[in-house]
Backbone bond lengths (Angstrom), bond angles and torsions (degrees), N, CA, C in turn:
res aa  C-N    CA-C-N  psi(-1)  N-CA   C-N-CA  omega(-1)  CA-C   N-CA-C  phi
1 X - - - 1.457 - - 1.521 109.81 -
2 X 1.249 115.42 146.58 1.482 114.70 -178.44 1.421 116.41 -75.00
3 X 1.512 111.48 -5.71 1.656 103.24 179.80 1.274 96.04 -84.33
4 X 1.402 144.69 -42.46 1.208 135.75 157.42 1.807 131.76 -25.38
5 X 2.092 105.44 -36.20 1.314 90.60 -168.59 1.618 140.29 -85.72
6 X 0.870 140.50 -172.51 1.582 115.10 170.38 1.684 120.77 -77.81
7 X 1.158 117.01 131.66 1.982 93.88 162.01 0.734 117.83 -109.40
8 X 1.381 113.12 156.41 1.601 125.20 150.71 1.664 136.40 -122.96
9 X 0.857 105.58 -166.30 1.983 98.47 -175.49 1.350 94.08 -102.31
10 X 1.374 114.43 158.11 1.487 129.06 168.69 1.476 103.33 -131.59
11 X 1.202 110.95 133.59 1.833 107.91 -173.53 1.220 103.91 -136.58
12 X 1.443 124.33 105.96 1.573 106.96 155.65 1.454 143.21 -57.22
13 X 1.220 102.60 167.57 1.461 107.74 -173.55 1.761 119.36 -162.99
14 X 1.875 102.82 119.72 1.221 96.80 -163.40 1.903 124.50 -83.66
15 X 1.544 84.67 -18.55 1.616 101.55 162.48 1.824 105.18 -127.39
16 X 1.290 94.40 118.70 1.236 106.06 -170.18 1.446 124.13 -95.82
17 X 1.487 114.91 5.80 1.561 107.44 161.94 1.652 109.99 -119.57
18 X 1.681 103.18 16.36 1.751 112.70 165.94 1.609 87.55 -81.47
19 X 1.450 119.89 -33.07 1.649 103.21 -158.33 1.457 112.86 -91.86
20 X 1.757 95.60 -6.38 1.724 94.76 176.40 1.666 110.61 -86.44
21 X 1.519 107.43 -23.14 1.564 114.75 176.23 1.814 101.72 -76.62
22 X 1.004 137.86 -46.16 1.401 128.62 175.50 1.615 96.75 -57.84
23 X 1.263 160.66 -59.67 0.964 124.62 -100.48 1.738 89.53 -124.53
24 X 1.789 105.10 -19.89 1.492 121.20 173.27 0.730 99.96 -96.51
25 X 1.775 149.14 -63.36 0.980 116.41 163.36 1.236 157.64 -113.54
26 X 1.289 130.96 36.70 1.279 140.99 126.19 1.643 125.89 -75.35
27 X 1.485 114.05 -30.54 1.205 105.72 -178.39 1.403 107.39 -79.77
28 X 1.375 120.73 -29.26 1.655 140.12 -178.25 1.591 90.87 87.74
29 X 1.166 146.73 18.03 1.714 143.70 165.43 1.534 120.10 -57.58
30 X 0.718 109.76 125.74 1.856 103.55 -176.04 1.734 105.12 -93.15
31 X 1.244 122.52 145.64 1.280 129.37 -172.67 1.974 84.42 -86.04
32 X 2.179 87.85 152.35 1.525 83.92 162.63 1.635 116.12 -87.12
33 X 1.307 99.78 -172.86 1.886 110.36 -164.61 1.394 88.50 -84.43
34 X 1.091 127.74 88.33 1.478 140.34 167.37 1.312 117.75 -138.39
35 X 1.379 140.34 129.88 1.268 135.05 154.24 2.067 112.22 -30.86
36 X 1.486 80.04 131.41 2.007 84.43 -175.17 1.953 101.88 -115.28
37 X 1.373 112.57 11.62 1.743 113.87 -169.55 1.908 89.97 -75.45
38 X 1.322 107.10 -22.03 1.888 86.39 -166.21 1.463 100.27 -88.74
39 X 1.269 128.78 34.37 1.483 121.23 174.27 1.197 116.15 87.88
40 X 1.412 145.29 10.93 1.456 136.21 174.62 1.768 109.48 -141.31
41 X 1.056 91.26 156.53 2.106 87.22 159.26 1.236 109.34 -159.04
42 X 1.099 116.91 158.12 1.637 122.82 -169.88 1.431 122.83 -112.67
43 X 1.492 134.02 127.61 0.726 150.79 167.86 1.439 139.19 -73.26
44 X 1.148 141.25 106.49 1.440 120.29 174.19 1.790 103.19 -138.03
45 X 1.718 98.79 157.10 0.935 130.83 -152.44 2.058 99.54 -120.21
46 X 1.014 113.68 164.81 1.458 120.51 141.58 1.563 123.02 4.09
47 X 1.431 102.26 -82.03 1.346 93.41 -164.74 1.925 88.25 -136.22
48 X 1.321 108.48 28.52 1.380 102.14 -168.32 1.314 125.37 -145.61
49 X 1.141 150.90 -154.48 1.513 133.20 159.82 2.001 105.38 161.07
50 X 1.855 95.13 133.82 1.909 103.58 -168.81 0.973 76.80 -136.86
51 X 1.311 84.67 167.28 1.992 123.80 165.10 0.708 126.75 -127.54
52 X 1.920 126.18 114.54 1.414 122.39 -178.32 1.173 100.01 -91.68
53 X 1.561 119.80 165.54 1.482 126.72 -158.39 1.362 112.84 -172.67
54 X 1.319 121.79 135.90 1.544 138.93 -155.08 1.508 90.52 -75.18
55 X 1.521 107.73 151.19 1.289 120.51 -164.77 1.257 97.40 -169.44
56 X 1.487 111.06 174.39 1.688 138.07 176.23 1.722 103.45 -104.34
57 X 1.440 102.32 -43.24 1.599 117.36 -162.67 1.360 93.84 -86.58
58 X 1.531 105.25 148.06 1.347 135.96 173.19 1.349 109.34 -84.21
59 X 1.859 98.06 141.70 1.880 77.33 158.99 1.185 142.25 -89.94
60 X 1.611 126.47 -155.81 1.281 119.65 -164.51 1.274 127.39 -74.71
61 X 1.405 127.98 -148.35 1.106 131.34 155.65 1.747 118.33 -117.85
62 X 1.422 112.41 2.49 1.183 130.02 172.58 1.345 130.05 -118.37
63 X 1.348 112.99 128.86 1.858 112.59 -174.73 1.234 92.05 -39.32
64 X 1.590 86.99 127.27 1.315 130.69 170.46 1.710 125.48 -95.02
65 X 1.204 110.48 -14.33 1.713 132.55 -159.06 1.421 107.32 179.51
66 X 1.423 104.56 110.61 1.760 110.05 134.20 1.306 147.41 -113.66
67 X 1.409 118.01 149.42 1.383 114.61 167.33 1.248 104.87 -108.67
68 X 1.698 96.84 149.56 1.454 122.96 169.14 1.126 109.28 -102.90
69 X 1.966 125.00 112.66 1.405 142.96 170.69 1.351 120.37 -95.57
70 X 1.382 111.37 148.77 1.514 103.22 -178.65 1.855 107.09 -89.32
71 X 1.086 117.58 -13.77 1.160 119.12 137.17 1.662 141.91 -176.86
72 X 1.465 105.77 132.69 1.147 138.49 -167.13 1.557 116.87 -6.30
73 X 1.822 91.74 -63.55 1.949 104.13 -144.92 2.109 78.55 -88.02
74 X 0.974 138.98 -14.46 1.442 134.07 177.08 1.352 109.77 -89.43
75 X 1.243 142.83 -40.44 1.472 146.80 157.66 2.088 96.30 -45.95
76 X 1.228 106.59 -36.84 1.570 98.89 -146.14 1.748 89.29 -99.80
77 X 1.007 116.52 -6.41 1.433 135.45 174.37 1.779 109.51 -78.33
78 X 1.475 101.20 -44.91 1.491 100.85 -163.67 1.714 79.71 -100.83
79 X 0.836 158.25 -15.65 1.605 146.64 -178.59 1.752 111.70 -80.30
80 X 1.397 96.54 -24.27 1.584 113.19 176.37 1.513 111.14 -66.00
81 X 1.245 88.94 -62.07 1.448 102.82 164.53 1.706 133.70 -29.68
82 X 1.286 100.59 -46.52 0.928 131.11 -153.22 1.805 111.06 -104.46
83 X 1.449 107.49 9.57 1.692 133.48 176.75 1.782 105.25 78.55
84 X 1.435 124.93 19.99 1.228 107.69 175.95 1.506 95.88 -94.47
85 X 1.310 95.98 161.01 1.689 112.41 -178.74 1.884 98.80 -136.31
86 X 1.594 93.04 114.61 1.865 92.29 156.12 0.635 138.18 -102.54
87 X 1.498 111.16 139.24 1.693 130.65 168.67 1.534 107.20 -11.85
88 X 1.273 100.49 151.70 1.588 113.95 174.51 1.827 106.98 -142.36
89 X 1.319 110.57 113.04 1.640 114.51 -144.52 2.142 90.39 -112.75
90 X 0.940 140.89 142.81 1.278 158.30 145.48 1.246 137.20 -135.62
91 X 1.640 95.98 78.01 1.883 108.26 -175.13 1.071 103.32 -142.09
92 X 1.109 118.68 156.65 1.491 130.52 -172.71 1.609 128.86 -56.40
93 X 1.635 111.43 89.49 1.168 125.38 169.04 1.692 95.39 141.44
94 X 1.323 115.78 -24.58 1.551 147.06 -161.16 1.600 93.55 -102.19
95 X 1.340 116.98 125.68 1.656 122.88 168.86 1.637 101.58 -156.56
96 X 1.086 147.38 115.60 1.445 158.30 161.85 1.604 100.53 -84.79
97 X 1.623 107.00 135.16 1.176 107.93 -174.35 1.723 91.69 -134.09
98 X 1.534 121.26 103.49 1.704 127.92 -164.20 1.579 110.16 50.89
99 X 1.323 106.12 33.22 1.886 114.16 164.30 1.725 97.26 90.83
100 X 1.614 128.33 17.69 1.387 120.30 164.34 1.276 113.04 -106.57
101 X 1.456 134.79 156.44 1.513 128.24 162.72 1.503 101.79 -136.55
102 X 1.381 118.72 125.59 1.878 132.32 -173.53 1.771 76.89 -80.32
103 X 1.367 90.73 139.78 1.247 110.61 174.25 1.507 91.21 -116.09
104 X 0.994 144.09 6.10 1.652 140.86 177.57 1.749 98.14 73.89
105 X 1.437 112.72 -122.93 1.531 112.42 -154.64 1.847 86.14 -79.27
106 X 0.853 126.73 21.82 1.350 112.83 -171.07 1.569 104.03 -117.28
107 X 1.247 111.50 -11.34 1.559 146.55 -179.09 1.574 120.93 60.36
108 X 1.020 122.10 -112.35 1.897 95.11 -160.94 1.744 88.88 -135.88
109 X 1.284 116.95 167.84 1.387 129.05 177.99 1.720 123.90 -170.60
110 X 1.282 114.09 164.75 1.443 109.07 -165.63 1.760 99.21 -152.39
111 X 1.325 118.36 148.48 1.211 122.16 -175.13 1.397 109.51 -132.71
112 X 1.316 112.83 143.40 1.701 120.19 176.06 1.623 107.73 -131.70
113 X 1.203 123.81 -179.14 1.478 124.51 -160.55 1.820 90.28 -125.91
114 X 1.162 116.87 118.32 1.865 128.43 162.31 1.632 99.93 -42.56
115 X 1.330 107.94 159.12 1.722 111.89 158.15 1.696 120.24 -55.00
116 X 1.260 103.38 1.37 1.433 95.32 160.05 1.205 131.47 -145.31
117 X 1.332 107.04 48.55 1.366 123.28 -178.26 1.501 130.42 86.48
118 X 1.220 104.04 -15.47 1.886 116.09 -179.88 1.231 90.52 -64.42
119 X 1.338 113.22 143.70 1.714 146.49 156.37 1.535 86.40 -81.64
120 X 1.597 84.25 135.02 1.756 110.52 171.73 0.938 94.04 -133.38
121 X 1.456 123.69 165.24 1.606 133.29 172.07 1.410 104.50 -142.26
122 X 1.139 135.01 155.89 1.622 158.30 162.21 1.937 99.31 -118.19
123 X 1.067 84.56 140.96 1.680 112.07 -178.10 1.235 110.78 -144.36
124 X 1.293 129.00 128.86 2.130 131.33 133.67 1.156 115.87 -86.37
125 X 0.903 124.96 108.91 1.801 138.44 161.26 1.312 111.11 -51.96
């Protein structure tokens, strides 16, 4: 059954060693010990783990990936740092206030775009 299986993210990418330099180094993520020549490499996190992967297609227009931080404005502090810039969203139900939006009991979050266009998000619960 699929509630049983594991997931992960799949992210394209149309230049694929711009997305291994954003993601090692700007994201600071370490690729796993896998050969990366057939077009992909894998990532894992904490409690999680994607694969970005060479492609033609662009990505979406919808978060594509989140992380869950223990907290927000210090992740979003050292990512600043670090040349990411977040989204700033104003649509109905949607308000970013300096790239955060309080989700109330669901708690607050902020999204930025990878070197190739994927929407990422950071959240504290």
């Amino acid at each position: 059954m699929l509630s049983d299986a594991t997931v992960y993210g799949v992210l394209p990418a149309t230049d694929f060693e711009r997305a291994k330099k954003f993601y090692e180094g700007t994201l600071g993520l370490k690729p796993a010990d896998i050969p990366t020549d057939q077009g992909y490499v894998l990532y894992s996190t904490k409690q999680g783990t994607f694969l970005v992967y060479l492609t033609e297609a662009p990505g979406g227009a919808a978060t594509a990936l989140g992380f869950v931080v223990d907290d927000l404005f210090a992740e979003m502090a050292d990512l600043r740092k670090r040349g990411v810039v977040f989204e700033e969203y104003d649509v109905p139900g949607l308000k970013t206030v300096n790239g955060v939006v309080e989700m109330g009991k669901m708690g607050k979050g902020a999204w930025f775009k990878d070197s190739e266009g994927n929407i990422l998000s950071i959240s504290q619960m």
